[in-house]
C-alpha positions as CSV (number, residue, x, y, z in Angstrom):
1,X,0.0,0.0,0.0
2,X,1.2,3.3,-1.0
3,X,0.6,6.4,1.1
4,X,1.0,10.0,0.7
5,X,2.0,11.2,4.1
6,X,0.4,14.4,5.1
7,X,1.3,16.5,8.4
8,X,-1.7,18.3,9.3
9,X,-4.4,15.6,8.4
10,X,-4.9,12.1,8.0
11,X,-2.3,10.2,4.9
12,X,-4.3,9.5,1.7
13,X,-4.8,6.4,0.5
14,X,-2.6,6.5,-3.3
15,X,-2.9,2.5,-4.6
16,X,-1.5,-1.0,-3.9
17,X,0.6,-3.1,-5.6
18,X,2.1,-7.0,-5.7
19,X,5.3,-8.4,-6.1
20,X,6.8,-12.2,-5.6
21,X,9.7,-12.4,-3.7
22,X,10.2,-16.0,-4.6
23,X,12.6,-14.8,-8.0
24,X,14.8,-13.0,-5.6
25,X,14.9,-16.0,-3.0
26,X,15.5,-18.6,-5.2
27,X,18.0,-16.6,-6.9
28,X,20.0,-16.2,-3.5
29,X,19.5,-20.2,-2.5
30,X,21.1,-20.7,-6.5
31,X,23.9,-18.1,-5.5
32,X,24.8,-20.2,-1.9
33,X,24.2,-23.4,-3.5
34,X,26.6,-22.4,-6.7
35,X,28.5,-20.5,-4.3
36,X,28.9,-17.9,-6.0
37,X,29.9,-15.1,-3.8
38,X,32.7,-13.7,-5.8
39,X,33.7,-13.5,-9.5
40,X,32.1,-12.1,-12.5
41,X,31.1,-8.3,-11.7
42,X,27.6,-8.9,-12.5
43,X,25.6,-12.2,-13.4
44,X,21.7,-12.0,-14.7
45,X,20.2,-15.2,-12.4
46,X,16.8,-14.8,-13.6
47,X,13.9,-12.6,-15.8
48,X,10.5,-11.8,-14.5
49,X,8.1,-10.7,-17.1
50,X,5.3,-9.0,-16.0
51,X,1.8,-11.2,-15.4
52,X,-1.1,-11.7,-13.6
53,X,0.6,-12.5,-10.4
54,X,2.3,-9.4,-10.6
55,X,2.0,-5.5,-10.8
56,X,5.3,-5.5,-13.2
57,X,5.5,-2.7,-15.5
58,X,8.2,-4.2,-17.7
59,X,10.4,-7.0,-17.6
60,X,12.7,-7.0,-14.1
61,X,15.9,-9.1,-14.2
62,X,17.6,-10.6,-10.6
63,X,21.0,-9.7,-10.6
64,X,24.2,-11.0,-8.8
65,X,26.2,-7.9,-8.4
66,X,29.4,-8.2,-6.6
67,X,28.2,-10.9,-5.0
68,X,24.9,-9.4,-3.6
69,X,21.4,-10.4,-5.1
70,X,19.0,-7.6,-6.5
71,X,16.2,-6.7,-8.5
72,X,14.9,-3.4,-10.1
73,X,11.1,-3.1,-10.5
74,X,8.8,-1.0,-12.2
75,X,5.2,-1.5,-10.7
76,X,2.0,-0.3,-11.5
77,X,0.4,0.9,-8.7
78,X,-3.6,-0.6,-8.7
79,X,-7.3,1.3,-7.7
80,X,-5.6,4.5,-8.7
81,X,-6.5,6.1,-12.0
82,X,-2.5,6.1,-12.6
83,X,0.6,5.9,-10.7
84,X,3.8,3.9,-10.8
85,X,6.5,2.8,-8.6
86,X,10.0,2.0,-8.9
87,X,12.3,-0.1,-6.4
88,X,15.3,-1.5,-6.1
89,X,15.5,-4.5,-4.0
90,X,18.5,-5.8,-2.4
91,X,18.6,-10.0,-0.8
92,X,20.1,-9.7,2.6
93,X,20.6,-13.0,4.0
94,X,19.6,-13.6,7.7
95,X,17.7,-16.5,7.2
96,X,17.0,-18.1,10.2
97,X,17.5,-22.4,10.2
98,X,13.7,-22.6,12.3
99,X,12.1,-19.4,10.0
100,X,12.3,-20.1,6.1
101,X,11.6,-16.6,4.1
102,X,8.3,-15.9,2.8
103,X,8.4,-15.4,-1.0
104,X,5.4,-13.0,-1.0
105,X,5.2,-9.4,-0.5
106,X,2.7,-7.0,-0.5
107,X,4.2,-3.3,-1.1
């Protein structure tokens, strides 16, 4: 959910948008498994296209940049007559043995 913070009154309400995480988590389990931590300055892992399970404005690629996993996105914000947003995600790894990721996230 986007919101456009306001000082003096209540924040309004500016659309929603979806995103999988699980491109960007199974790039990271390839990059431990692969071990690739080091090496080529920067390795495409994977494409997402944009489809029904996503908000994708165009197609996003997960990266392996000096060994760190990321992912640009261009989404399209939804219940809004228009509106866009673009992030750049970064994998930080502090999985937990008892607590597996979630691959879904709703921005």
């Amino acid at each position: 959910e986007v919101l456009n913070k306001d000082r003096f009154k209540p924040d309004d309400k500016m659309g929603h948008t979806r995103l999988s995480l699980h491109p960007i988590v199974s790039a990271s389990r390839l990059r431990r498994a692969l071990k690739n931590s080091a090496g080529a300055e920067e390795t495409k892992m994977r494409k997402v296209i944009p489809g029904r399970d996503n908000c994708l404005v165009r197609d996003s690629f997960v990266r392996c940049v000096k060994g760190e996993i990321v992912q640009e996105v261009w989404l399209r914000l939804c219940d809004v007559k228009s509106g866009e947003l673009e992030l750049k995600l970064k994998w930080v790894d502090v999985s937990s043995p008892t607590q597996p990721p979630s691959p879904h996230m709703r921005v």
